[in-house]
mmJSON file of the N, C-alpha and C atoms, coordinates in Angstrom:
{"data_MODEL":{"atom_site":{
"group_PDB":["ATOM","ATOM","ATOM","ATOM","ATOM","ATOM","ATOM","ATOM","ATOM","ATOM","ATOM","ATOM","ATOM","ATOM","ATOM","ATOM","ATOM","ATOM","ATOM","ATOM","ATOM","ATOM","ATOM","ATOM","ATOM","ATOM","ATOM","ATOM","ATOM","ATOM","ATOM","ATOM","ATOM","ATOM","ATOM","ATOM","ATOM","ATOM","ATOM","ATOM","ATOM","ATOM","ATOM","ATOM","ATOM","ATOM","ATOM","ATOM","ATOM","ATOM","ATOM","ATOM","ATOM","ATOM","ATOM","ATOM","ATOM","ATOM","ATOM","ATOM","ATOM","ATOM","ATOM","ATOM","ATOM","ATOM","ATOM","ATOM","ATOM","ATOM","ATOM","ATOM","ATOM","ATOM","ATOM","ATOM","ATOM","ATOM","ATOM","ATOM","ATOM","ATOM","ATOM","ATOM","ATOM","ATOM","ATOM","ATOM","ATOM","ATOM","ATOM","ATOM","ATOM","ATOM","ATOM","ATOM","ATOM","ATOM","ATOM","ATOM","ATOM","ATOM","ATOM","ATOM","ATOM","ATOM","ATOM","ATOM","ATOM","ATOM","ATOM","ATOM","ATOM","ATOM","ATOM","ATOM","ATOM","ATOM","ATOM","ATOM","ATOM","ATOM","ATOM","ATOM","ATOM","ATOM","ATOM","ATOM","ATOM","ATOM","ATOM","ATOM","ATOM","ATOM","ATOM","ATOM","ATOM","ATOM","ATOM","ATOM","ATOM","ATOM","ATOM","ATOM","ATOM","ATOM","ATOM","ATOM","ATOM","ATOM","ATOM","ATOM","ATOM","ATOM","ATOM","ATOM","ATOM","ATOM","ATOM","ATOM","ATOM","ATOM","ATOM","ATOM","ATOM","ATOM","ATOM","ATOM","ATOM","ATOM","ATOM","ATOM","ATOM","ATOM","ATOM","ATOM","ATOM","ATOM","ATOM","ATOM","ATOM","ATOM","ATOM","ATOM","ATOM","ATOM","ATOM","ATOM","ATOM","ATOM","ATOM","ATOM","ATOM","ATOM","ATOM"],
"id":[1,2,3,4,5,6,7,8,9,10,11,12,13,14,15,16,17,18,19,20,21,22,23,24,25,26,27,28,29,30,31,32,33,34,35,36,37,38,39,40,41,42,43,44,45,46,47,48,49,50,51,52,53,54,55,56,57,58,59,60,61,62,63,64,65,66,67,68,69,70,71,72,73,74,75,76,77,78,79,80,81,82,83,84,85,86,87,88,89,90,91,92,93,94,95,96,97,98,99,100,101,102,103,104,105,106,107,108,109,110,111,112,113,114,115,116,117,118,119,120,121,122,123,124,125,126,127,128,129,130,131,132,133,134,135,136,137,138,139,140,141,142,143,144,145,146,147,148,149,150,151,152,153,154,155,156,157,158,159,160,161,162,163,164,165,166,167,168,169,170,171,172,173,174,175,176,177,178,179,180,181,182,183,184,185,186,187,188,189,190,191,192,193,194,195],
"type_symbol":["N","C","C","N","C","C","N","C","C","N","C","C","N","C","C","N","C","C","N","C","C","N","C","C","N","C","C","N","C","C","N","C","C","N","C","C","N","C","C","N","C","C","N","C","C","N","C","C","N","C","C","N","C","C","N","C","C","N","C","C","N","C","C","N","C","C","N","C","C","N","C","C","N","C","C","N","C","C","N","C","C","N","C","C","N","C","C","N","C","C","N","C","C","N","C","C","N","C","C","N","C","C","N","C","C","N","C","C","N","C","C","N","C","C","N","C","C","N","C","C","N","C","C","N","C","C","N","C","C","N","C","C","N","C","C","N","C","C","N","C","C","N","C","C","N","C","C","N","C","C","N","C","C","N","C","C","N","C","C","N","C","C","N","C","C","N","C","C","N","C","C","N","C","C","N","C","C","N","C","C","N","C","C","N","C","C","N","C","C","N","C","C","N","C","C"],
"label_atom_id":["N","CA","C","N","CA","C","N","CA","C","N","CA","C","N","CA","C","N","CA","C","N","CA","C","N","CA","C","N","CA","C","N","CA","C","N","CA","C","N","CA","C","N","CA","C","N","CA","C","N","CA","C","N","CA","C","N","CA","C","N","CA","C","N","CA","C","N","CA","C","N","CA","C","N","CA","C","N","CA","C","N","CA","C","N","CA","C","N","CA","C","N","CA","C","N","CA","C","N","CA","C","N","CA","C","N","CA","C","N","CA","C","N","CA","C","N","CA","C","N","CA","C","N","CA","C","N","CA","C","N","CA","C","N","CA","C","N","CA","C","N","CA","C","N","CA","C","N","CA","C","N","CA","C","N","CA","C","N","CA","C","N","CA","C","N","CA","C","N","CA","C","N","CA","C","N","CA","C","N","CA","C","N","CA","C","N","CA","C","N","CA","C","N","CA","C","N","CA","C","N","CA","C","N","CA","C","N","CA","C","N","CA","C","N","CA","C","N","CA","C","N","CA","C","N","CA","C"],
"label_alt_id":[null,null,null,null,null,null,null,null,null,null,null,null,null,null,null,null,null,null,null,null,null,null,null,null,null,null,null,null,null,null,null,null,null,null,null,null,null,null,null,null,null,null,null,null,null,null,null,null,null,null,null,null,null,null,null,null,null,null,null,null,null,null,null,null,null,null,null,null,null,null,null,null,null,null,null,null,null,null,null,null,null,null,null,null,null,null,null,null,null,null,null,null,null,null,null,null,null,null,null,null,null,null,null,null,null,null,null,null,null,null,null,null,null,null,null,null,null,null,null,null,null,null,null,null,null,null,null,null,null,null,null,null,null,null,null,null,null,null,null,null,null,null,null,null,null,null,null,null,null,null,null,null,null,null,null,null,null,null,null,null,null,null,null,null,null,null,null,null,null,null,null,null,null,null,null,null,null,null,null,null,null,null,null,null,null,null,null,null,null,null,null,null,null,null,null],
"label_comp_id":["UNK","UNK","UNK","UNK","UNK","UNK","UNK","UNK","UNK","UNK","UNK","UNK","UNK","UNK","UNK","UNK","UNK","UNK","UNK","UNK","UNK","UNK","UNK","UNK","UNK","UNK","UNK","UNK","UNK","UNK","UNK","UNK","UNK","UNK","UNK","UNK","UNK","UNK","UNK","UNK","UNK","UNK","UNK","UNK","UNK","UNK","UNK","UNK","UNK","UNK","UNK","UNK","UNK","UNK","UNK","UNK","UNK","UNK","UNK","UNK","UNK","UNK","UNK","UNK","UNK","UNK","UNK","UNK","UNK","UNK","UNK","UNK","UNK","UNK","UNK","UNK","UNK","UNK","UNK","UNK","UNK","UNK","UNK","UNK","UNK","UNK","UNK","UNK","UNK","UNK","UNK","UNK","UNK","UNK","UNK","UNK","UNK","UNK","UNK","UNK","UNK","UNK","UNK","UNK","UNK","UNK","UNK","UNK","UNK","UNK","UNK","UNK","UNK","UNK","UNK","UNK","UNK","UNK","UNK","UNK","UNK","UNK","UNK","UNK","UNK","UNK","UNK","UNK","UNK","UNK","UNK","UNK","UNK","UNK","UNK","UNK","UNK","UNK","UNK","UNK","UNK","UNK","UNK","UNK","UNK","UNK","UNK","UNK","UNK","UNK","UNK","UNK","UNK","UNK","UNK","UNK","UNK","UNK","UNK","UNK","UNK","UNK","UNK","UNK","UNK","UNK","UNK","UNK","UNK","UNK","UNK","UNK","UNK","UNK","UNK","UNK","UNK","UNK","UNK","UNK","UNK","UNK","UNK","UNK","UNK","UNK","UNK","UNK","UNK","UNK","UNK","UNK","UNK","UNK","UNK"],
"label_asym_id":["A","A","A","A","A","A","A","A","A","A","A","A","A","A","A","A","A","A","A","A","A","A","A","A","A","A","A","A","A","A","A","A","A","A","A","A","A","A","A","A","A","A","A","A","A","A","A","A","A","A","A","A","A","A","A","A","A","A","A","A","A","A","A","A","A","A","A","A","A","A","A","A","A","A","A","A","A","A","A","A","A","A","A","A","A","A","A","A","A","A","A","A","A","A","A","A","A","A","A","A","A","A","A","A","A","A","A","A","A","A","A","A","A","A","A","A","A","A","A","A","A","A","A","A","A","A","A","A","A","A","A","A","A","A","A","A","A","A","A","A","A","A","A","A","A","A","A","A","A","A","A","A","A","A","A","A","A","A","A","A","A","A","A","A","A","A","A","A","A","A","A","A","A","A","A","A","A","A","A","A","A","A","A","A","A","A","A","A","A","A","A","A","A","A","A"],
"label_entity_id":["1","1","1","1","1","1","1","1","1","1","1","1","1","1","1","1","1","1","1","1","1","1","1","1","1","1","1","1","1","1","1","1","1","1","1","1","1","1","1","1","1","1","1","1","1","1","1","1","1","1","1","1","1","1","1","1","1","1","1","1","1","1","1","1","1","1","1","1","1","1","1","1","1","1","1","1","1","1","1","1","1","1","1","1","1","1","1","1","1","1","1","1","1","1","1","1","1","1","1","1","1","1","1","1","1","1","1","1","1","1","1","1","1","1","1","1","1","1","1","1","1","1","1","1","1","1","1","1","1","1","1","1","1","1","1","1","1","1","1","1","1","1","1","1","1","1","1","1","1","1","1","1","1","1","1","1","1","1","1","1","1","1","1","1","1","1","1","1","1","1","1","1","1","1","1","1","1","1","1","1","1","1","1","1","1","1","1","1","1","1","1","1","1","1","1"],
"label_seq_id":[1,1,1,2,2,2,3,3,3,4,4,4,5,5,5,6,6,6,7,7,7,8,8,8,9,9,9,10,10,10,11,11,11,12,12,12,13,13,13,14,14,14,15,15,15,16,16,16,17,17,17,18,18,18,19,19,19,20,20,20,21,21,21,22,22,22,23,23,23,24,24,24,25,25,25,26,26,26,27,27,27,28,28,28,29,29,29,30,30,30,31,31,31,32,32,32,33,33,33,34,34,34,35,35,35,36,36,36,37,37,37,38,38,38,39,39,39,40,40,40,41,41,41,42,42,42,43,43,43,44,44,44,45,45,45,46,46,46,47,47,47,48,48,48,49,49,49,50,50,50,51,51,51,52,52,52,53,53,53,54,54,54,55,55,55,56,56,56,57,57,57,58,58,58,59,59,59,60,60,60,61,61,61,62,62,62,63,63,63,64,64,64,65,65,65],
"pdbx_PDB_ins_code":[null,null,null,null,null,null,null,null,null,null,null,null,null,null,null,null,null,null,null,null,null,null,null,null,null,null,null,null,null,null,null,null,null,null,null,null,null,null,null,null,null,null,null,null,null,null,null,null,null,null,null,null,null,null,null,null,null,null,null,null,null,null,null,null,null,null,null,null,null,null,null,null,null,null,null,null,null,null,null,null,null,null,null,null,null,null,null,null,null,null,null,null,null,null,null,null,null,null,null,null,null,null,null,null,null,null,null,null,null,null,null,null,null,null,null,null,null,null,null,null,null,null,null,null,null,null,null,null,null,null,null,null,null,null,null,null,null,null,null,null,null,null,null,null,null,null,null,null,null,null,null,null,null,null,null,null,null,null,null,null,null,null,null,null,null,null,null,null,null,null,null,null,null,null,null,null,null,null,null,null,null,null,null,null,null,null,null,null,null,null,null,null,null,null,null],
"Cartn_x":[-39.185,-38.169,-38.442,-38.887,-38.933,-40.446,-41.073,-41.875,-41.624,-41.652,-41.743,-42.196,-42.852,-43.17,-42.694,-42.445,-41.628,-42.297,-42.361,-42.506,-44.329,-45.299,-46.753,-46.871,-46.128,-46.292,-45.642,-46.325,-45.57,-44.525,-43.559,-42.649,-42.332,-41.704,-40.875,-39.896,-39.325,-37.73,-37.748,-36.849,-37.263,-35.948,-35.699,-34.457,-34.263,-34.037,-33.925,-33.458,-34.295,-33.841,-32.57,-31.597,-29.916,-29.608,-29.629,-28.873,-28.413,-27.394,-27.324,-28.218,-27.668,-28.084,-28.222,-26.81,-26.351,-27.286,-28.339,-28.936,-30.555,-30.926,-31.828,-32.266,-33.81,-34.307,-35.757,-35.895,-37.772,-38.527,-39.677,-40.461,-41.903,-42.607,-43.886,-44.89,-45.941,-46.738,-46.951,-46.776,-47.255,-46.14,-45.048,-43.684,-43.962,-44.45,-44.899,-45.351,-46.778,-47.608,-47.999,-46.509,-47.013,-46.325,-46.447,-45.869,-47.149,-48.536,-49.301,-49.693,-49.386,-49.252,-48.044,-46.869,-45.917,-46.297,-46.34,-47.174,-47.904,-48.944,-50.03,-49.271,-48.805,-48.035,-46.873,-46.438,-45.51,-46.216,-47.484,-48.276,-48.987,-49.002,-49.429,-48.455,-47.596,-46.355,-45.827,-45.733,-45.14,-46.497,-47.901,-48.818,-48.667,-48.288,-47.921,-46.714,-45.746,-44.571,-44.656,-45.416,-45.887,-46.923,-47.655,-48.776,-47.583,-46.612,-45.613,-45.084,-44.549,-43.837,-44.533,-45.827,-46.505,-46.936,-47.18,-47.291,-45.901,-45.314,-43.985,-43.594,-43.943,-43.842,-44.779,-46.389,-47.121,-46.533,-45.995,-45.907,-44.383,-43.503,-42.942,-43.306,-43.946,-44.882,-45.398,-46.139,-46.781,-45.571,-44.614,-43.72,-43.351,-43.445,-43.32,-42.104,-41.23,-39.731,-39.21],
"Cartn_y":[9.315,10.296,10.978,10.33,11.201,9.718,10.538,9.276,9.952,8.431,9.146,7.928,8.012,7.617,6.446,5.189,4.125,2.965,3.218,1.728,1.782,2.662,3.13,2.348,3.098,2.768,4.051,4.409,5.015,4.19,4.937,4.383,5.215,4.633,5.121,5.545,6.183,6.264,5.817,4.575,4.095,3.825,4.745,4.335,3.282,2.648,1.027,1.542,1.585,1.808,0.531,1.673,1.516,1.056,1.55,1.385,2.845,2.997,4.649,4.644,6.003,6.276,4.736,4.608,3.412,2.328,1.91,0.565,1.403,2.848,3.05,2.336,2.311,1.257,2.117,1.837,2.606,1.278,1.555,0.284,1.029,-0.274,0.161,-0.122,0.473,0.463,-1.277,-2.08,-3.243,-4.09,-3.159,-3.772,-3.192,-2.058,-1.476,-1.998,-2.577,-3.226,-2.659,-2.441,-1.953,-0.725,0.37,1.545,2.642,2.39,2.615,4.278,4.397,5.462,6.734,5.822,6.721,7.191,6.016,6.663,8.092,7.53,8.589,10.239,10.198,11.475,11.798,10.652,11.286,11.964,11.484,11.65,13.329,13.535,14.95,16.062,15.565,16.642,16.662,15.982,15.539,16.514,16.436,17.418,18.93,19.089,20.688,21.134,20.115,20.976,20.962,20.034,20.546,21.46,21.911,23.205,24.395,24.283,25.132,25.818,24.848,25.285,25.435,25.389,25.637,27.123,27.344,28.659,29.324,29.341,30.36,29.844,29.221,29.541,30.404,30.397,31.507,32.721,33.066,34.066,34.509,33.41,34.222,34.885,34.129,34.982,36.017,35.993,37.498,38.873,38.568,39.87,40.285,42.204,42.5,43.083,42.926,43.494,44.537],
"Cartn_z":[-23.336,-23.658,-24.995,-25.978,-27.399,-27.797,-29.107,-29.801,-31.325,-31.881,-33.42,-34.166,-35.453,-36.149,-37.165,-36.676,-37.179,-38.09,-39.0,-39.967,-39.628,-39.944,-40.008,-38.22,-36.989,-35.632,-35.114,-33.877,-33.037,-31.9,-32.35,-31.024,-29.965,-29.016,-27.861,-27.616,-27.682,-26.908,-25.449,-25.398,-23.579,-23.447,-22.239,-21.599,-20.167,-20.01,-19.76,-17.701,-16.737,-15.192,-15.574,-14.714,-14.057,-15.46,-16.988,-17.839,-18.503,-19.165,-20.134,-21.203,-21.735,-23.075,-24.048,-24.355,-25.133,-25.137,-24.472,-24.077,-24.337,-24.879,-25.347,-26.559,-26.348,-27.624,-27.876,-29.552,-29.685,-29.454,-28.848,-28.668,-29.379,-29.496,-29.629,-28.279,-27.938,-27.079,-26.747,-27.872,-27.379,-26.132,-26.739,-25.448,-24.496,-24.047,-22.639,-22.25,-21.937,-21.069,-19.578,-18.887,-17.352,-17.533,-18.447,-18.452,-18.893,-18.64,-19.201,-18.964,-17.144,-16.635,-17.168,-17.407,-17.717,-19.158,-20.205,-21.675,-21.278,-20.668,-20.559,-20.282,-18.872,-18.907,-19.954,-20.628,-22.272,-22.703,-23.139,-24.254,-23.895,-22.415,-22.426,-22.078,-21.699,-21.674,-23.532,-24.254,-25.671,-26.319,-25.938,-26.69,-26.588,-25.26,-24.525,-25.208,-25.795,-26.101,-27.422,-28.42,-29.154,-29.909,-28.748,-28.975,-28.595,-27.835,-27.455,-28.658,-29.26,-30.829,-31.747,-32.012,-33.092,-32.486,-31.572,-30.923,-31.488,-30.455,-30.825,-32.681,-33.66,-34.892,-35.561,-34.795,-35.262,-34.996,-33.602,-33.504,-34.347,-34.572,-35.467,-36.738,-37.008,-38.556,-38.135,-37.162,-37.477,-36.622,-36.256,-35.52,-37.179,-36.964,-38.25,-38.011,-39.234,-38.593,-39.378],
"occupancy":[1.0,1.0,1.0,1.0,1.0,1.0,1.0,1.0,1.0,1.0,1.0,1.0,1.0,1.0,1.0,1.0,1.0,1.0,1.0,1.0,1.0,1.0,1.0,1.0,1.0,1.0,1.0,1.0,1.0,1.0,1.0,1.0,1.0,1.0,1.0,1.0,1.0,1.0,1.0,1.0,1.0,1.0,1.0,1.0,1.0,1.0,1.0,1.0,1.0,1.0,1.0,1.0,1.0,1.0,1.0,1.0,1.0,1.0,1.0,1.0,1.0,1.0,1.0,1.0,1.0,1.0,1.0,1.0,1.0,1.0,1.0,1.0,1.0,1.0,1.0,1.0,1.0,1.0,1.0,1.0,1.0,1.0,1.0,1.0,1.0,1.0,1.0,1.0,1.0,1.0,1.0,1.0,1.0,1.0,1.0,1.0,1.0,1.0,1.0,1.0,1.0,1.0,1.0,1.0,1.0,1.0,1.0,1.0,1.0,1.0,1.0,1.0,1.0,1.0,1.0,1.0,1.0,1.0,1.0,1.0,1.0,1.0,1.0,1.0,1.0,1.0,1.0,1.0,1.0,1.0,1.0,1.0,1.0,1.0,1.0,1.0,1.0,1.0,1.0,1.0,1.0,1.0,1.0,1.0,1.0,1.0,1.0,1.0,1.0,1.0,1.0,1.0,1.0,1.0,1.0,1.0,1.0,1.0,1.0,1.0,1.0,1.0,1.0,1.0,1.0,1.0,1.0,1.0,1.0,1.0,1.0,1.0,1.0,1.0,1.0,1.0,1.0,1.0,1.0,1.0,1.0,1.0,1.0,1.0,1.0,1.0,1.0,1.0,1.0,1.0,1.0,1.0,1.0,1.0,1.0],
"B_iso_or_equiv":[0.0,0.0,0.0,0.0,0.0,0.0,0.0,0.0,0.0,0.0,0.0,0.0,0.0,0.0,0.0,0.0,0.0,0.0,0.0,0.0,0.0,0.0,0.0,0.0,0.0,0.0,0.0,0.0,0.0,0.0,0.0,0.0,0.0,0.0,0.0,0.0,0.0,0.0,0.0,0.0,0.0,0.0,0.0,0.0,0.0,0.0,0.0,0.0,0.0,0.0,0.0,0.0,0.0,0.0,0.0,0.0,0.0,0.0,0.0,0.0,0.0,0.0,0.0,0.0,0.0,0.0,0.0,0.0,0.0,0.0,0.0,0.0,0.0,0.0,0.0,0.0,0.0,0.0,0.0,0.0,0.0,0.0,0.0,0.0,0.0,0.0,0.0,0.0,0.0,0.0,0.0,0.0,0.0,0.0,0.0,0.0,0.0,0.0,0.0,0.0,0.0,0.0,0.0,0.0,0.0,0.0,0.0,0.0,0.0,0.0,0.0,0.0,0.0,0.0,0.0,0.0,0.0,0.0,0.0,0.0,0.0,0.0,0.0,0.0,0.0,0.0,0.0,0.0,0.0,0.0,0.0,0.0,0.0,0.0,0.0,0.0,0.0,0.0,0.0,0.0,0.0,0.0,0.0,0.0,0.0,0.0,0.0,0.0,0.0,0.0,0.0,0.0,0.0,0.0,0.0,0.0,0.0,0.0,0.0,0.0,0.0,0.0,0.0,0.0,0.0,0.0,0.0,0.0,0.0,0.0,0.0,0.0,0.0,0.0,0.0,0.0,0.0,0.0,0.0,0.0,0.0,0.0,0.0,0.0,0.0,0.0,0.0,0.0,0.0,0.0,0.0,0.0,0.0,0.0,0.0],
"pdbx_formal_charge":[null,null,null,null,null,null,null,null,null,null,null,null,null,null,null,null,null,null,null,null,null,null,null,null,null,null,null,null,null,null,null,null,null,null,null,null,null,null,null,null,null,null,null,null,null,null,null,null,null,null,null,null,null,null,null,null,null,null,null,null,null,null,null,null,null,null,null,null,null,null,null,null,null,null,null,null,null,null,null,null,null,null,null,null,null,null,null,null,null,null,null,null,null,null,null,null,null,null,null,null,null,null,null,null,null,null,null,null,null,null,null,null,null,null,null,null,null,null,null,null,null,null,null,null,null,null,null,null,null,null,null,null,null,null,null,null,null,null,null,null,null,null,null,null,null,null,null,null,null,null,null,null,null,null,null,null,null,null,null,null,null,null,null,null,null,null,null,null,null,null,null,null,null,null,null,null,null,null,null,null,null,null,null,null,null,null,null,null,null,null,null,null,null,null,null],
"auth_seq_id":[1,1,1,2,2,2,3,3,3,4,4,4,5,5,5,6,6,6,7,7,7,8,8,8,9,9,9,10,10,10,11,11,11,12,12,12,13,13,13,14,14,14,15,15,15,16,16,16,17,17,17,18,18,18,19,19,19,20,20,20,21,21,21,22,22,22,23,23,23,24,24,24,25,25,25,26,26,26,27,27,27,28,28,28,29,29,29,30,30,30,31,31,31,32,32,32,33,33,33,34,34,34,35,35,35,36,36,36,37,37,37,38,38,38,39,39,39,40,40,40,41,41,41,42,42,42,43,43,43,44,44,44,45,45,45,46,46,46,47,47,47,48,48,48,49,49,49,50,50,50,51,51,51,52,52,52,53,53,53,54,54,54,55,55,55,56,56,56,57,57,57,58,58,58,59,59,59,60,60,60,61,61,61,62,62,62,63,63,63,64,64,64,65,65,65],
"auth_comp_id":["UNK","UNK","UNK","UNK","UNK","UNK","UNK","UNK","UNK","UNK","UNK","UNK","UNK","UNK","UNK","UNK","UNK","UNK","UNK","UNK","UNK","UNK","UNK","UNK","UNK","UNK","UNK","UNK","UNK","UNK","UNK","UNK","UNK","UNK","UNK","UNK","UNK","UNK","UNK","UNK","UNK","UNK","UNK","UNK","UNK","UNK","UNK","UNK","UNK","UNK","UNK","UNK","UNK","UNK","UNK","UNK","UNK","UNK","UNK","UNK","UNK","UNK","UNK","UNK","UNK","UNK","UNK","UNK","UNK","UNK","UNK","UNK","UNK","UNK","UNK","UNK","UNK","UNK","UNK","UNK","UNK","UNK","UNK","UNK","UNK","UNK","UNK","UNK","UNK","UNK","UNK","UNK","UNK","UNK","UNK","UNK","UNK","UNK","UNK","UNK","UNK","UNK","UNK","UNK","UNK","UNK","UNK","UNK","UNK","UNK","UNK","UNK","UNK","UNK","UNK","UNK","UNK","UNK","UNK","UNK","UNK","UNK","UNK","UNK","UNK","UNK","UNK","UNK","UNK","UNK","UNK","UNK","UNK","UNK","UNK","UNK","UNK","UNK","UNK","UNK","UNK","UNK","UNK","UNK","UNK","UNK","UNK","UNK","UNK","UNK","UNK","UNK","UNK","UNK","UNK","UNK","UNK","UNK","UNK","UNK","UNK","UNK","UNK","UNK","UNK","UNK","UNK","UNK","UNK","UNK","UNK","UNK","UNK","UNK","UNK","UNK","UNK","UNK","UNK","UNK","UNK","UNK","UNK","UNK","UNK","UNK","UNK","UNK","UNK","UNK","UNK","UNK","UNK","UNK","UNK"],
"auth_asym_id":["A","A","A","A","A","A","A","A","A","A","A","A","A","A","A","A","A","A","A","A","A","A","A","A","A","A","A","A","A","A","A","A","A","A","A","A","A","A","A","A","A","A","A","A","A","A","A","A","A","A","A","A","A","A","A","A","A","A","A","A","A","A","A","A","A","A","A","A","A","A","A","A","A","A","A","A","A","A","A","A","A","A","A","A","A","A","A","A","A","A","A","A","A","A","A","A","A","A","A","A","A","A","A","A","A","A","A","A","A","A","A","A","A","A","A","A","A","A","A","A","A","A","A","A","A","A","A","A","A","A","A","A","A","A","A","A","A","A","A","A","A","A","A","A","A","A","A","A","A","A","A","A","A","A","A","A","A","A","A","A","A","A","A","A","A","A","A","A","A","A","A","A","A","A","A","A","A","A","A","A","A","A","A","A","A","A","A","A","A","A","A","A","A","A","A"],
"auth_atom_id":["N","CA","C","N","CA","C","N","CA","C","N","CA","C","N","CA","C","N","CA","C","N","CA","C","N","CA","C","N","CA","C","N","CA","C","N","CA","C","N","CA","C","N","CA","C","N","CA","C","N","CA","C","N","CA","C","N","CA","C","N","CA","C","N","CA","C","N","CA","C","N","CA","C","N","CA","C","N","CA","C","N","CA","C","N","CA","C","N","CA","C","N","CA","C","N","CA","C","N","CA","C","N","CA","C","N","CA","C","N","CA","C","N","CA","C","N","CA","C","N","CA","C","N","CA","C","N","CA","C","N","CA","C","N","CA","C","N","CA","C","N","CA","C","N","CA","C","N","CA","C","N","CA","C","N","CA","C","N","CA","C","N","CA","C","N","CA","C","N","CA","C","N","CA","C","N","CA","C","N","CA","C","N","CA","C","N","CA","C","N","CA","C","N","CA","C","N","CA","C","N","CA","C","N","CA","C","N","CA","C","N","CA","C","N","CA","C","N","CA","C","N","CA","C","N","CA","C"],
"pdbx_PDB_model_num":[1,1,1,1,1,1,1,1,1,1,1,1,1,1,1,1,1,1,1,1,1,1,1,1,1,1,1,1,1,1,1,1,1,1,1,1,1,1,1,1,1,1,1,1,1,1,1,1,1,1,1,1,1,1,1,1,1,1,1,1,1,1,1,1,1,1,1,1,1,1,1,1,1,1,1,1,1,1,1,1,1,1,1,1,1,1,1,1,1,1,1,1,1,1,1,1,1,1,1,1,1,1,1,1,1,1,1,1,1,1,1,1,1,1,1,1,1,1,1,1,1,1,1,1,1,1,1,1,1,1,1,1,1,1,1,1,1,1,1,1,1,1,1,1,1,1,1,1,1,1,1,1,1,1,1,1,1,1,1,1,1,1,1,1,1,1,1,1,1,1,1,1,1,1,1,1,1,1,1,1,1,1,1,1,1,1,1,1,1,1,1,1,1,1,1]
}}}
């Protein structure tokens, strides 16, 4: 769901099958184990949306107004 940068680790945002929001936890990769596939597609949808926004911030710089 989200990753960010925790205590010199990347974590997870993992939301927990048949639990809510509320019972979300950050993990680190070493608590995954059999999620290796799902990481993987985080990790390239999470690169795309960040080439996304560094895009649309270039292009705000250069629109001249």
């Amino acid at each position: 769901m989200n990753k960010q940068w925790i205590r010199e680790k990347n974590k997870y945002l993992v939301r927990w099958k048949k639990f809510t929001a509320e019972s979300d936890t950050w993990e680190g990769k070493e608590n995954l184990g059999n999620t290796k596939k799902a990481i993987k597609e985080f990790e390239k949808e999470y690169q795309r949306d960040i080439e996304e926004i560094n895009w649309q911030k270039k292009e705000k710089k250069t629109v001249i107004t």
